[in-house]
N, C-alpha and C positions, 0 to 999 in steps of 0.2 A: 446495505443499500446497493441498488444496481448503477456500475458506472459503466458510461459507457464506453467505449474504446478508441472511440475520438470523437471529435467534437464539430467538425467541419461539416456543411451538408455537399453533398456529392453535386456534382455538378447540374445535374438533368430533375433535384429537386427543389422546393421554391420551401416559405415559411408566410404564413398568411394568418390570418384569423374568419377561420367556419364560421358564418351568421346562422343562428336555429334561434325556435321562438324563446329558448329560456339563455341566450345570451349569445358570446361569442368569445369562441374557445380559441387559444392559439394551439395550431395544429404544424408540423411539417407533412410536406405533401411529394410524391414523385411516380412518374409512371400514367398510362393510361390504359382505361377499366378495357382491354382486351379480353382477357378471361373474366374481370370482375374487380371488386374493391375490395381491400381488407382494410377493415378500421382498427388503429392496437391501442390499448387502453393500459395506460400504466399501471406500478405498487405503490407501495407505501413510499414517501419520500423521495418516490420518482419524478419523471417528467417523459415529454415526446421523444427527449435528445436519448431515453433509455434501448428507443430503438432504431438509434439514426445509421448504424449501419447493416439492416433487413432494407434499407428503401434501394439501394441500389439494384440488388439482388431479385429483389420480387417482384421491382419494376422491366427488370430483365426478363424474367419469367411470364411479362404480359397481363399485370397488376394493377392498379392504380392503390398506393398505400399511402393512409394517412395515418400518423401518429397524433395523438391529442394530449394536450394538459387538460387534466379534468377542471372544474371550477377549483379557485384559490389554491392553484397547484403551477409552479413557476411562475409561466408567462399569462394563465387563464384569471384572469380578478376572480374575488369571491367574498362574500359577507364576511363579517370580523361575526355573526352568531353559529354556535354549536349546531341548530334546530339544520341549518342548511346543509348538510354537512351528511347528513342520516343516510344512510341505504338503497334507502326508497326515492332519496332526491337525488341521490348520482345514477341512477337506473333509468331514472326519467331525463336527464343531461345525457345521458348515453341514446337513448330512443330518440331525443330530437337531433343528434348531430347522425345518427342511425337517415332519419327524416332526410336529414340534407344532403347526403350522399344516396338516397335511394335513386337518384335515376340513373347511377354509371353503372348497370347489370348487378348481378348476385354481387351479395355484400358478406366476405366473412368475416367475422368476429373473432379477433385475439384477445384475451384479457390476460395481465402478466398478474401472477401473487393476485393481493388487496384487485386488481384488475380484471381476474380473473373471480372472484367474490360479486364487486360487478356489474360483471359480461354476464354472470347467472341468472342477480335479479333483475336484472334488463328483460333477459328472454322467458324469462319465468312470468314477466308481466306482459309480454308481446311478443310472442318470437317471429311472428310475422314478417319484420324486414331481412329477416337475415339467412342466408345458404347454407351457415357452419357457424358452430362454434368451437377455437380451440381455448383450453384452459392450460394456460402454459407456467408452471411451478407453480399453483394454485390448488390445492385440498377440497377435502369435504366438508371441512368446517371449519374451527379456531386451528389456532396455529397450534406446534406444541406446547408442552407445558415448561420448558425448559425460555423458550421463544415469548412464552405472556408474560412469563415475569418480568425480560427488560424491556419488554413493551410495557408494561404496566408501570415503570418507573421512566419511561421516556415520559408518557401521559402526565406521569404527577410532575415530575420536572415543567411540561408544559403547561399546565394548569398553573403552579406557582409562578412563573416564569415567563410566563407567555409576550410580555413586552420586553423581554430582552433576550430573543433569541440568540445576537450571538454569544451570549454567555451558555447559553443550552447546546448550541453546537459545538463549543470548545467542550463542555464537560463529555456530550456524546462522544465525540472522535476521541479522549483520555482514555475511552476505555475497549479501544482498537487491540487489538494483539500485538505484544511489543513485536513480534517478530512478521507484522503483516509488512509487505511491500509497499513501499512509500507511493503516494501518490505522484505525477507530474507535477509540477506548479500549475499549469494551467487547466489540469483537470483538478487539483483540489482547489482553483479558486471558482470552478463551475461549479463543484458541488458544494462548497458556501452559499454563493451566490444564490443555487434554486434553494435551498434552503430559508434562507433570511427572506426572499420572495414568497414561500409557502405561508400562507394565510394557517398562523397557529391552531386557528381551529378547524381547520380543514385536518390535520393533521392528532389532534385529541381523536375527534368525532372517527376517524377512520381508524386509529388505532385502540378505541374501545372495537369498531368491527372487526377485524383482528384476533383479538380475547374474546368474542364471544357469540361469534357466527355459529348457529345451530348447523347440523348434517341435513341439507338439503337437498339429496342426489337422488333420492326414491321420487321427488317431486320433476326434477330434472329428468331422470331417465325415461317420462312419460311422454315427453315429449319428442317427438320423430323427427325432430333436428339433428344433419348428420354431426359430429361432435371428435375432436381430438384431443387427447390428455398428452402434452409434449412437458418434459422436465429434462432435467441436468443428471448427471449420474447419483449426484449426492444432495440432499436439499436439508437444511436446516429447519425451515418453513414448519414443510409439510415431509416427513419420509416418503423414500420412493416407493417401497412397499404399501405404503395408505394411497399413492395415487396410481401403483398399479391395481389397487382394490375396487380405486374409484371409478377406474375407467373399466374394469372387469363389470361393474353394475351399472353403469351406464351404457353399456355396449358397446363405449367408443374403441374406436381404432389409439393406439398408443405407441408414440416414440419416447428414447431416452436418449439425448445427447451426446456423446462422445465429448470429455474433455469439461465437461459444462456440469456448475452446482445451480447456484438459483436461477442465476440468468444466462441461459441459454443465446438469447436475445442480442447477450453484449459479450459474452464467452466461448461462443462457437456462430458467431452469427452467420456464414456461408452453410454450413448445414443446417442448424434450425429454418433458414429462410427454401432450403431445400426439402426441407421434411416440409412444411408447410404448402410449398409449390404443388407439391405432389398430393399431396391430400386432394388441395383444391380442383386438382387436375383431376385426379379421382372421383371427385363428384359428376362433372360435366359429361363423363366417358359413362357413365354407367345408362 
């Protein structure tokens, strides 16, 4: 899971809830659309706060950045049914909040991991509102095989289980690396916290997407949106080698992180927010 590296918002950004016609998402917000807007779109078991510190930086760089909870994802409500939950309905929650930030100038699109999954079927269905898309630790299809398996045992955990999450988050975190780095106290009571707030089946429904997203990139590279493949040195996920392949047939332009495995986002964030600056700057100049 991506944590973030703190938790405070910077001074110069606010936390509000985006009105669009399919509801109202809580978003952090900072910056204004000088060059433009980037909308970031979490992973799996994320939230906004995964990218709470890119908002200083790219607000710096002359941005207007908003982070979102997708539906039933922390602070965003969401149905207690599976059916809302699908592909094609977070693609369409992505285009309307896409909708309501259309008028602060070019809008790019970040999608992290599961976010970057997506950021694709969004523009696969309309690419219309957007300048860029970057895919940031996000593949060409399912995750590994190594990676479905405890996905696929979170899933049943949560299918059985699904009214007692935190007994699902104690068994989760049991099977951390005894020799992982402790959390804060007040970052591991953040990440209980959006946890038990995550709508269980928000969290099924996306983690079958996960295990069994087809290779959509031949459909994707058709279209003439400029496009960034950014990751960490080493990814779990998706290997670096599959997403330097993917951005090799997608034509896109490609950075790797220094220092940084999945999330870049919250592990190198003054460069990732700089690799990205520059992209977008990259566009306008040409």
């Amino acid at each position: 899971m991506s944590k973030p590296p703190r938790l405070t918002l910077p001074p110069a950004a606010r936390a509000y809830r985006l009105d669009t016609p399919r509801g109202a998402f809580a978003v952090h917000e900072a910056g204004e659309p000088v060059r433009g807007t980037a909308l970031l779109i979490p992973g799996f078991t994320g939230s906004k706060e995964d990218f709470i510190a890119l908002l200083e930086p790219l607000a710096a760089a002359g941005f207007r950045v908003v982070a979102v909870d997708g539906r039933g994802q922390y602070e965003s409500p969401g149905p207690r049914e599976e059916s809302a939950y699908e592909l094609h309905e977070l693609a369409l929650d992505l285009l309307a909040q896409a909708g309501a930030l259309a008028a602060a100038g070019p809008l790019h699109l970040v999608g992290h991991s599961l976010g970057g999954l997506i950021s694709r079927a969004a523009v696969l269905r309309d690419p219309s509102p957007f300048a860029s898309l970057t895919l940031m630790s996000s593949g060409p299809a399912a995750i590994t095989e190594e990676q479905q398996a405890r996905t696929k045992l979170l899933v049943a955990a949560l299918e059985a289980m699904r009214e007692d999450m935190p007994a699902v988050w104690e068994a989760m975190r049991a099977q951390d690396p005894a020799d992982a780095v402790p959390d804060s106290p007040e970052l591991a009571a953040f990440l209980r916290e959006r946890w038990l707030a995550t709508v269980p089946e928000q969290l099924i429904t996306t983690g079958r997407i996960l295990v069994s997203e087809p290779d959509r990139v031949a459909e994707l590279a058709e279209l003439p949106l400029p496009k960034l493949v950014l990751s960490g040195e080493v990814d779990y996920a998706w290997p670096v080698p599959l997403m330097d392949e993917m951005a090799a047939r997608l034509t896109a332009s490609r950075v790797v992180i220094e220092g940084a495995e999945h999330s870049p986002n919250a592990e190198n964030p003054q460069l990732t927010a700089g690799s990205l600056a520059t992209f977008w700057r990259s566009l306008t100049a040409q």
